[in-house]
C-alpha positions in Angstrom: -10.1 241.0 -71.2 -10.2 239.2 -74.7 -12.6 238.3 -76.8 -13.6 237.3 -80.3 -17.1 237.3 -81.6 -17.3 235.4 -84.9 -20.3 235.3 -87.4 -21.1 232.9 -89.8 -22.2 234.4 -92.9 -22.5 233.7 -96.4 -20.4 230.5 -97.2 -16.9 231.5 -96.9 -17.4 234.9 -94.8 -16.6 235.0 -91.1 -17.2 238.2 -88.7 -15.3 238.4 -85.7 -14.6 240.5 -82.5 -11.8 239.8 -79.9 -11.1 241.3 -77.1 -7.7 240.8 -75.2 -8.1 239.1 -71.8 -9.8 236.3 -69.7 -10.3 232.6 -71.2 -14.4 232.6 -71.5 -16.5 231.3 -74.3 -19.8 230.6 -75.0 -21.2 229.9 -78.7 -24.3 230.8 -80.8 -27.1 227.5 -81.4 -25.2 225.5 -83.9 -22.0 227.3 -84.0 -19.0 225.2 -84.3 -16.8 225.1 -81.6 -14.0 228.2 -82.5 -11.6 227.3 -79.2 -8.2 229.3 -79.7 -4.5 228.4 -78.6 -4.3 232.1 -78.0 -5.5 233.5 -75.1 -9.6 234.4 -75.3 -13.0 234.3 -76.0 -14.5 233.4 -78.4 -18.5 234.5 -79.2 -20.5 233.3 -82.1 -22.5 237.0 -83.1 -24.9 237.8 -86.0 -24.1 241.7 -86.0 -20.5 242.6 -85.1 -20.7 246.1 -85.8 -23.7 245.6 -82.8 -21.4 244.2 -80.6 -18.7 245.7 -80.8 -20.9 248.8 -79.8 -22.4 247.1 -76.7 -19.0 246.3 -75.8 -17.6 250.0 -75.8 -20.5 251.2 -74.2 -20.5 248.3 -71.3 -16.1 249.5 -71.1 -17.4 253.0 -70.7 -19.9 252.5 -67.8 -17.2 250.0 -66.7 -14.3 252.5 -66.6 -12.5 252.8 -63.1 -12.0 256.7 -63.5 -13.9 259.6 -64.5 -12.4 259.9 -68.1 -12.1 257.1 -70.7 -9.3 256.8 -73.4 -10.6 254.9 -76.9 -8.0 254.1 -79.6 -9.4 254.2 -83.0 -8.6 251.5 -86.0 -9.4 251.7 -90.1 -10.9 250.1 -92.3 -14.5 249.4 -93.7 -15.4 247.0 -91.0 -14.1 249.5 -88.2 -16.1 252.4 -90.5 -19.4 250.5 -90.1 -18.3 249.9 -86.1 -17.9 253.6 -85.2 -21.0 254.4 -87.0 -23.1 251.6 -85.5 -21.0 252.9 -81.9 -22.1 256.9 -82.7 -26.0 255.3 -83.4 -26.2 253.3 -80.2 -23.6 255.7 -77.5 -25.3 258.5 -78.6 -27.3 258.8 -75.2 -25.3 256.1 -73.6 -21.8 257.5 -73.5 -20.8 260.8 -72.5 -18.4 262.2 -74.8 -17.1 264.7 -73.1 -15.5 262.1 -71.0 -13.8 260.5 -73.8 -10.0 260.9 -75.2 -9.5 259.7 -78.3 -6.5 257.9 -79.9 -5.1 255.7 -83.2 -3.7 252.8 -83.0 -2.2 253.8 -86.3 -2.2 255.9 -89.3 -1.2 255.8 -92.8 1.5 259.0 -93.9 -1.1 260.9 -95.6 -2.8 264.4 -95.2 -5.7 263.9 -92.5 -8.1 264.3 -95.2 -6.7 261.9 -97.6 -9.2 258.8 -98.4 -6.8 256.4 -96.8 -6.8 258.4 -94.0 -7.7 256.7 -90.7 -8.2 259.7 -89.1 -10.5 261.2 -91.5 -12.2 257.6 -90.9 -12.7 258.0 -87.4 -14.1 261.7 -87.8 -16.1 260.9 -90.3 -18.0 257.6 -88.8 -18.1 258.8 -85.1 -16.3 261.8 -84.0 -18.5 264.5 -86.5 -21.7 262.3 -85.5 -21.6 262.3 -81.8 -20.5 266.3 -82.1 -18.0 266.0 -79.3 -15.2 264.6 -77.3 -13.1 265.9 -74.6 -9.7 265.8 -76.4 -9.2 264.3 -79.9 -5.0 263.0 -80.4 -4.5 262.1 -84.2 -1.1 260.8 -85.0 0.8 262.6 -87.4 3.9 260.9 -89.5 5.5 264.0 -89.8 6.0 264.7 -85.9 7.6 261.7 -86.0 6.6 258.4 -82.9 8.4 260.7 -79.8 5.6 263.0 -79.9 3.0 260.2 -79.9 5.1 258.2 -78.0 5.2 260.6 -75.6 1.4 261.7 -75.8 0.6 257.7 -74.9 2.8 257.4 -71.9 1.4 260.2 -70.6 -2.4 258.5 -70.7 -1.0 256.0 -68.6 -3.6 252.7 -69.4 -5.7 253.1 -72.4 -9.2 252.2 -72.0 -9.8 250.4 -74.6 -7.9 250.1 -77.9 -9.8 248.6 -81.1 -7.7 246.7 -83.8 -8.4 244.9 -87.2 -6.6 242.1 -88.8 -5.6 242.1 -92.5 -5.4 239.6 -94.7 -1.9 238.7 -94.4 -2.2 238.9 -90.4 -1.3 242.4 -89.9 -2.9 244.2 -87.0 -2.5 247.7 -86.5 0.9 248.7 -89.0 2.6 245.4 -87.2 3.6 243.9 -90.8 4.7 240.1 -91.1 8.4 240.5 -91.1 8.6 244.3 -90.7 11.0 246.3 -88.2 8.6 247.4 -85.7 7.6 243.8 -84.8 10.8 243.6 -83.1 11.0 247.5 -81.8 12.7 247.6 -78.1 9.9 246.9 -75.6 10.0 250.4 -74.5 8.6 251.9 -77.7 4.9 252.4 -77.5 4.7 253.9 -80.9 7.1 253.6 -84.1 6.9 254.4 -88.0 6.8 251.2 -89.9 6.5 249.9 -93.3 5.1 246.8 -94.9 8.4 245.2 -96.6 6.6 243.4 -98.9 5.0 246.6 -100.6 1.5 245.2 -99.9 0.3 247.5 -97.8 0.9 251.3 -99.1 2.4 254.1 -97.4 4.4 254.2 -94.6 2.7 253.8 -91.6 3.0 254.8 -87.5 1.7 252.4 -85.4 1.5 250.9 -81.9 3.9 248.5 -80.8 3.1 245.8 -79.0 4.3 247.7 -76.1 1.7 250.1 -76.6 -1.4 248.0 -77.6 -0.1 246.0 -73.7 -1.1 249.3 -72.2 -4.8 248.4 -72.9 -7.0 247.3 -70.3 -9.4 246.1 -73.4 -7.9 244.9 -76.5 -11.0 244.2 -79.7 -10.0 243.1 -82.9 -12.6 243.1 -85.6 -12.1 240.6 -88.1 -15.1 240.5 -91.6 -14.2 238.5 -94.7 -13.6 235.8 -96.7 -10.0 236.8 -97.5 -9.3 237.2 -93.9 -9.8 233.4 -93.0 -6.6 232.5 -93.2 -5.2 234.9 -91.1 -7.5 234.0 -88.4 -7.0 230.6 -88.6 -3.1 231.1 -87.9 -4.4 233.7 -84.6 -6.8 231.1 -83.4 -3.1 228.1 -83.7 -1.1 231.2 -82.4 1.2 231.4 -85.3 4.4 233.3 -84.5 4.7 234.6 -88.1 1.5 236.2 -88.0 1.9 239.7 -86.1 -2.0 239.7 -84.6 -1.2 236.5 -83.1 0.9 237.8 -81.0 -0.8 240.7 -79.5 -2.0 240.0 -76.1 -3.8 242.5 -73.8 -2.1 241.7 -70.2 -0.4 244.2 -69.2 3.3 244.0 -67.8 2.3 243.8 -64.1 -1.1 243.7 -64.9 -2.4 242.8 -61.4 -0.7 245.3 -59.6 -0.8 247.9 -62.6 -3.8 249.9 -60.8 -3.0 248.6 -56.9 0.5 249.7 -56.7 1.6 253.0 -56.6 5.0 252.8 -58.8 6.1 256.1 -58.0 6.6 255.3 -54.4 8.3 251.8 -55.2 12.5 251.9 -54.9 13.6 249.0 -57.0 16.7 246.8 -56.1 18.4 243.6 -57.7 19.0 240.6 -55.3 21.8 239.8 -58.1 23.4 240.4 -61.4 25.8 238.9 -63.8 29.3 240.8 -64.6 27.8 241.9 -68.0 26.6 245.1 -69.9 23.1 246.1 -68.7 22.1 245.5 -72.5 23.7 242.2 -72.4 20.5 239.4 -72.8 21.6 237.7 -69.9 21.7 241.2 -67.3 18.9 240.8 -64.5 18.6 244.2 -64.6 17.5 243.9 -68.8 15.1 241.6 -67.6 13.8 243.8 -64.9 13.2 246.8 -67.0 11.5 245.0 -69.7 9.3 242.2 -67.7 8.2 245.1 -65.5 9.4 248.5 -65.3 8.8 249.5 -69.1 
């Protein structure tokens, strides 16, 4: 699913939510029309904080298993998210259910101001008083650990993004390394090359925010309108353009059981199975990464 709810504020401020998925929209009385090149929705809301909590809830009654994995973000606008979320899935969402995850995390101690993770405990985790396993990322483990960690969950539930002002989502960076990181890296350290953006950072790849069944991206400020004009023209040089919840194999993801699948090539070039023009390259990454 995708979506992105967009409020009209002030003169010059925009809100908005997306979530990664199905082309739907409908629009707020006098909203102007927001249709993207990207793939979405796109829904005019007064109260983005609100619906991005209605929208976790709905993904937690939604959920196709017993457990539900939730992948925090940072930032002010995700801060007033998680605490509007803590207010309103107080009663609504049983915690003990719930794994939680970053998307991404500054190189800092965990209780550093720029922490994300002291964020996400300190606008949801310490107000809802529980949850059933709690995975912060940790720079110096290094991505293998995490990378590892992530694989193992298999599909995450739902993974919640922002978009900065120079069209960074998650630690993806406009020209940095990991927006190019081999397609079977979930999770990668990363650092803005501009300076911009301080510390060094790890961070889902794209690989790893694909592994979503729900993509939301959370979008408040003036200084962000830029960036989100290049997502909604799909801008290649803008990295939150270019994230896109399917899934590789996305309709057969939860219908097929891979495990039990033998996989054979009808044909293959006399080349090195690196080579950009080996079959079996394209195999791995188009479906079995």
């Amino acid at each position: 699913m995708s979506r992105w709810l967009v409020s009209k504020r002030p003169p010059g401020t925009a809100k908005a939510l997306f979530r990664g998925g199905s082309v739907a929209r409908r629009r707020a009385p006098n909203a102007k029309d927001t249709s993207l090149l990207v793939t979405g929705e796109v829904i005019v809301v007064d109260d983005v904080a609100a619906e991005f909590s209605e929208r976790v809830i709905e993904a937690f009654h939604g959920r196709p298993g017993d457990g539900f994995s939730l992948a925090l973000s940072g930032g002010e606008t995700a801060r007033r998210c998680y605490e509007r979320l803590a207010a309103d899935g107080a009663d609504q969402i049983d915690w003990w259910q719930v794994d939680v995850y970053w998307g991404d995390e500054r190189c800092v101690p965990p209780d550093s101001p720029h922490s994300n993770e002291r964020l996400g405990r300190e606008a949801l985790l310490e107000r809802v008083g529980a949850a059933n396993a709690v995975y912060p990322m940790r720079c110096e483990e290094g991505p293998d650990a995490y990378q590892q960690r992530i694989a193992q969950a298999g599909r995450l539930d739902l993974v919640h993004l922002g978009l900065g002002g120079d069209g960074h989502t998650a630690s993806l960076f406009p020209g940095s390394p990991a927006l190019e990181a081999d397609p079977g890296r979930l999770v990668v350290l990363n650092d803005d090359p501009t300076g911009h953006n301080r510390f060094p950072r790890m961070t889902l790849t794209y690989s790893g925010i694909a592994r979503a069944r729900l993509v939301v991206v959370t979008v408040a400020g003036e200084e962000k309108a830029e960036a989100f004009a290049a997502v909604r023209r799909g801008d290649p040089a803008c990295p939150a353009a270019r994230v896109r919840a399917e899934r590789v194999a996305a309709d057969g993801a939860d219908q097929i059981d891979w495990w039990q699948v033998d996989v054979y090539w009808g044909d293959e070039r006399c080349v090195p199975p690196d080579s950009p023009n080996s079959n079996e390259r394209l195999g791995r990454e188009a479906l079995l990464e």
